[in-house]
C-alpha positions as CSV (number, residue, x, y, z in Angstrom):
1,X,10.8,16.3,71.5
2,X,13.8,13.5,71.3
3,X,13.6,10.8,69.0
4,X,14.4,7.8,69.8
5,X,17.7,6.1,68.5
6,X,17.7,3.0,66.6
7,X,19.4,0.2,68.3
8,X,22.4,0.5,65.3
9,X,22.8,3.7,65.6
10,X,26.2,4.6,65.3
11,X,28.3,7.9,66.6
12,X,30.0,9.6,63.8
13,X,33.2,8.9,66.4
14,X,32.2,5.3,65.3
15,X,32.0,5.5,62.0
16,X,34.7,6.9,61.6
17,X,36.7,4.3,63.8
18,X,35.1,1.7,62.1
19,X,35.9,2.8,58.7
20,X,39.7,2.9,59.5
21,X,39.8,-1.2,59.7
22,X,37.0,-1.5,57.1
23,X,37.8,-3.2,53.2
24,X,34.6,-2.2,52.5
25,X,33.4,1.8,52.3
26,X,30.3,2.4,53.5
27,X,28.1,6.0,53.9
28,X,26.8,7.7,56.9
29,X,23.8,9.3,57.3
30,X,22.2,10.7,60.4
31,X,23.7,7.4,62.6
32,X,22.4,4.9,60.0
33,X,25.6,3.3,58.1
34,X,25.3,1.8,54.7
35,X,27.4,-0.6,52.5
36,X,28.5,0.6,49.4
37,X,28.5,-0.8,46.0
38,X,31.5,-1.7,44.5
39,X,32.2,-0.1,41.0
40,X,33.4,-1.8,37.8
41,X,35.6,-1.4,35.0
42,X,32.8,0.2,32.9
43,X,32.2,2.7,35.9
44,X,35.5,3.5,36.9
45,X,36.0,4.3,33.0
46,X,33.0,6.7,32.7
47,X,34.3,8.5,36.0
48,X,37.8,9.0,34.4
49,X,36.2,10.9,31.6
50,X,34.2,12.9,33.1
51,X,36.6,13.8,36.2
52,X,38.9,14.6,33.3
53,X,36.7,16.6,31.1
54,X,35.1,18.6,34.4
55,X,38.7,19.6,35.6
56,X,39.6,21.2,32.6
57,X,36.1,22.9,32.4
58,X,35.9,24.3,35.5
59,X,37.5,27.8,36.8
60,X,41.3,26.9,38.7
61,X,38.9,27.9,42.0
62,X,36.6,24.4,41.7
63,X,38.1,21.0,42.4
64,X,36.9,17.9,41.2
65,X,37.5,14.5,43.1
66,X,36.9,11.0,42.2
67,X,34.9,8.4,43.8
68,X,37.8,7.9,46.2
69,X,37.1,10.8,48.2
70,X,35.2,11.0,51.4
71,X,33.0,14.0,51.7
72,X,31.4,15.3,55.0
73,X,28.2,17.3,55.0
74,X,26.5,18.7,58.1
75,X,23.8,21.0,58.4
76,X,21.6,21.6,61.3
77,X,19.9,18.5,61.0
78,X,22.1,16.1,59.5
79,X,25.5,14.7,59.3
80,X,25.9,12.8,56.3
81,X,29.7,11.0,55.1
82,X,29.1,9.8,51.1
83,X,32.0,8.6,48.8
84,X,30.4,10.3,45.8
85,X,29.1,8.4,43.0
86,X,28.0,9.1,38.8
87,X,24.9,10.0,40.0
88,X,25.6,13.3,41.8
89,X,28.0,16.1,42.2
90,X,29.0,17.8,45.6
């Protein structure tokens, strides 16, 4: 059975559109788009450790990105676009 859409659902065609104009990033999930938070100093020092101290941990086959970087995930029920975050790795 279909589900109805919300009235602000977005395409990801859409999002993605709308992102290119955008000053502010925001995630995708499932046609629902969300603001997000800015970091701040203290953050984006944290995230430089720990990016630096992962990449010389892991094996030359793993990559390790920044808050900066867009990732894509779709399964067979959802297409999600994050800009990761201190709280999770992809």
């Amino acid at each position: 059975m279909n589900q109805a859409r919300p009235a602000n659902y977005l395409t990801v065609e859409q999002y993605l559109d709308g992102e290119l104009g955008s000053t502010v990033r925001h995630g995708y999930v499932n046609g629902q788009v969300y603001a997000k938070a800015q970091a701040n100093d203290r953050h984006n020092l944290i995230a430089t450790n720990a990016n630096a101290l992962l990449n010389t941990a892991l094996p030359d086959t793993c990559e390790v990105f920044i808050s900066d970087m867009k990732v894509h995930i779709h399964t067979e029920t959802d297409t999600v676009f994050y800009y990761p975050r201190r709280h999770g790795l992809l």
